[in-house]
Steps between C-alpha positions, in 0.01 A plus 500: 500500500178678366572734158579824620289747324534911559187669351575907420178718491571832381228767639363871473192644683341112502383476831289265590558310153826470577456358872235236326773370239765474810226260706461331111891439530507397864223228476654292214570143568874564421545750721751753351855559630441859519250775391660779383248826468694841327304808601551704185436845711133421604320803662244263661688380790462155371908447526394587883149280502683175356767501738278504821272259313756255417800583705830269471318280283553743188735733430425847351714724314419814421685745255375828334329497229635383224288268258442108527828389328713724782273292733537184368877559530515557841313189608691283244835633638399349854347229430676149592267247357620215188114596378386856439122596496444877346142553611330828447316641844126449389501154344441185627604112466365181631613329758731255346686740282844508594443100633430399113741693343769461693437165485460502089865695473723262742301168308559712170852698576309748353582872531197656439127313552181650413125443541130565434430890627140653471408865436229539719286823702437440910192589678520452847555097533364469123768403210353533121720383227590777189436246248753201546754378691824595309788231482266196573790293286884604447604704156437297183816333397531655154684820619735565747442720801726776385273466137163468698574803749628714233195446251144383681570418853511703863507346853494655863793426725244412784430117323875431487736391722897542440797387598727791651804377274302588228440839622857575576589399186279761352537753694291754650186681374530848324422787687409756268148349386177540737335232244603166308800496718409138580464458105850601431638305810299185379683536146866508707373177691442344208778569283715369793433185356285358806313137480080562517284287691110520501270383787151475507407423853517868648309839446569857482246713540599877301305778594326682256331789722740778530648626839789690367760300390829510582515403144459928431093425375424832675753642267479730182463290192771672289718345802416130418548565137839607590539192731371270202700643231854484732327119552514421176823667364639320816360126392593524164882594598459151735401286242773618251758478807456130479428453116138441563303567172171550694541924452483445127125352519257706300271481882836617648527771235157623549565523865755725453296683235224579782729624734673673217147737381359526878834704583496686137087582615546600848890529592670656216752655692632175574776499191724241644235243549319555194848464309544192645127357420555611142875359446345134625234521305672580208730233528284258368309515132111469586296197329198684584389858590446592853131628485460159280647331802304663730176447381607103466540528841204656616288282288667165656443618825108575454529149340631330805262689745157371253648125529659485864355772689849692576721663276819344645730341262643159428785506736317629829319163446140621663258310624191540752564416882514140558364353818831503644529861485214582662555259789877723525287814515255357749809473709611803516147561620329638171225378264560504156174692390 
């Protein structure tokens, strides 16, 4: 029996992105078990447009509007697949995405398995890369992924794939965060102690030009510092949860120092939050001071953009498309300009 796979796209006001990442979903050479779409109270009549597009072969949810992690919910509590594929509603994979990494968790008995995704701006059938291709190898061996995610490391849930026992051991997503509610929920997954596998031989394509994400771009700032800052209180009470020293890193601490002086500069009157910041990051003496930090920082990353062209880090592991990549893309019926 083929891998059953159920792939939830949460969606507001994305028509016709959204319809393109369905087709995306359809045409893979796994074909999924079921394509969940959550209407997140769209006024664009796309819940409408997909359904006599599609018809039985999708089903669509819709729901009013309550933020990406109330929509993720929904399609996670129907969905009946052993593999679950959270895909955001204006991305794009290639073909032989779920095929691979399917493949790479039953061969691995993984629980998680992630791969190469590219930043990249669309023009018509044109593709042009950011800078690199992020995750071209898995995370350097010298830290853990709890260490790694807490200090110098991000991902997108579009390049994994996961098994569903994983997610029901974790729970569901937060809904009181518009923004980095995938962040915090990627913190629970991993702190449920799940087995990481890494495969090369797929591409996600993450879509840089902004069409109002569900994500809450179109939103107020001072909300997504809010959203960070309840992130980061939130991963830091994970790691400790399971004795994970990671939160006491002096690039954990300086997380939590950000978050801490963007709410003190533009949401004082959130008291409870900035309570919290300041208790963590009190907790620990500092070897260094933060501007001293900071600066460190900055001047590392204008070191790594003179000698590799990108400012990305050591663990996304960026490279330039290989010839592989581009044939992907050229299947999906783009160039890679």
């Amino acid at each position: 029996m083929s891998p059953k796979v159920s792939v939830v796209i949460p969606s507001f006001n994305r028509w016709p992105l959204v319809a393109e990442t369905v087709e995306n979903m359809l045409g893979q050479s796994l074909p999924p078990h079921e394509v969940i779409v959550v209407d997140d109270g769209s006024s664009d009549g796309s819940a409408g447009l997909l359904r006599d597009r599609f018809g039985d072969r999708i089903r669509v949810i819709e729901q009013a509007n309550q933020g990406p992690g109330a929509a993720r919910n929904a399609g996670l509590k129907v969905a009946t697949g052993e593999f679950i594929h959270l895909m955001d509603s204006d991305d794009l994979v290639s073909r032989n995405k779920l095929e691979t990494q399917t493949e790479a968790l039953i061969r691995s008995g993984g629980d998680i398995v992630y791969g190469p995704w590219a930043p990249v701006y669309f023009n018509g059938r044109n593709v042009s890369l950011k800078d690199h291709v992020l995750q071209q190898r898995p995370l350097p061996a010298d830290r853990d992924g709890i260490t790694w995610y807490m200090t110098d490391w991000a991902i997108v849930f579009q390049t994994m794939l996961v098994r569903r026992s994983l997610i029901e051991r974790a729970g569901f997503y937060r809904t009181d965060m518009w923004s980095s509610d995938d962040t915090e929920y990627f913190m629970r997954l991993l702190t449920a102690s799940p087995k990481l596998a890494f495969d090369e031989r797929a591409l996600t394509l993450y879509r840089l030009d902004d069409h109002g994400k569900v994500t809450g771009s179109g939103r107020p700032s001072t909300r997504k510092m809010v959203d960070w800052a309840k992130t980061v209180i939130a991963n830091v009470e994970h790691a400790e949860r399971i004795g994970h020293a990671a939160w006491r890193h002096p690039q954990s601490r300086m997380r939590v120092q950000n978050a801490l002086e963007d709410l003190l500069g533009n949401c004082p009157d959130e008291r409870e939050l900035i309570e919290q910041l300041t208790a963590i990051r009190d907790a620990i003496p500092a070897s260094a001071g933060f501007p001293m930090r900071r600066r460190l920082g900055q001047l590392r990353a204008g070191l790594r953009r003179r000698l590799n062209g990108s400012r990305w880090s050591r663990p996304y592991q960026a490279g330039p498309f290989q010839p592989f990549q581009k044939q992907l893309v050229e299947e999906l019926g783009f160039a890679v300009a």
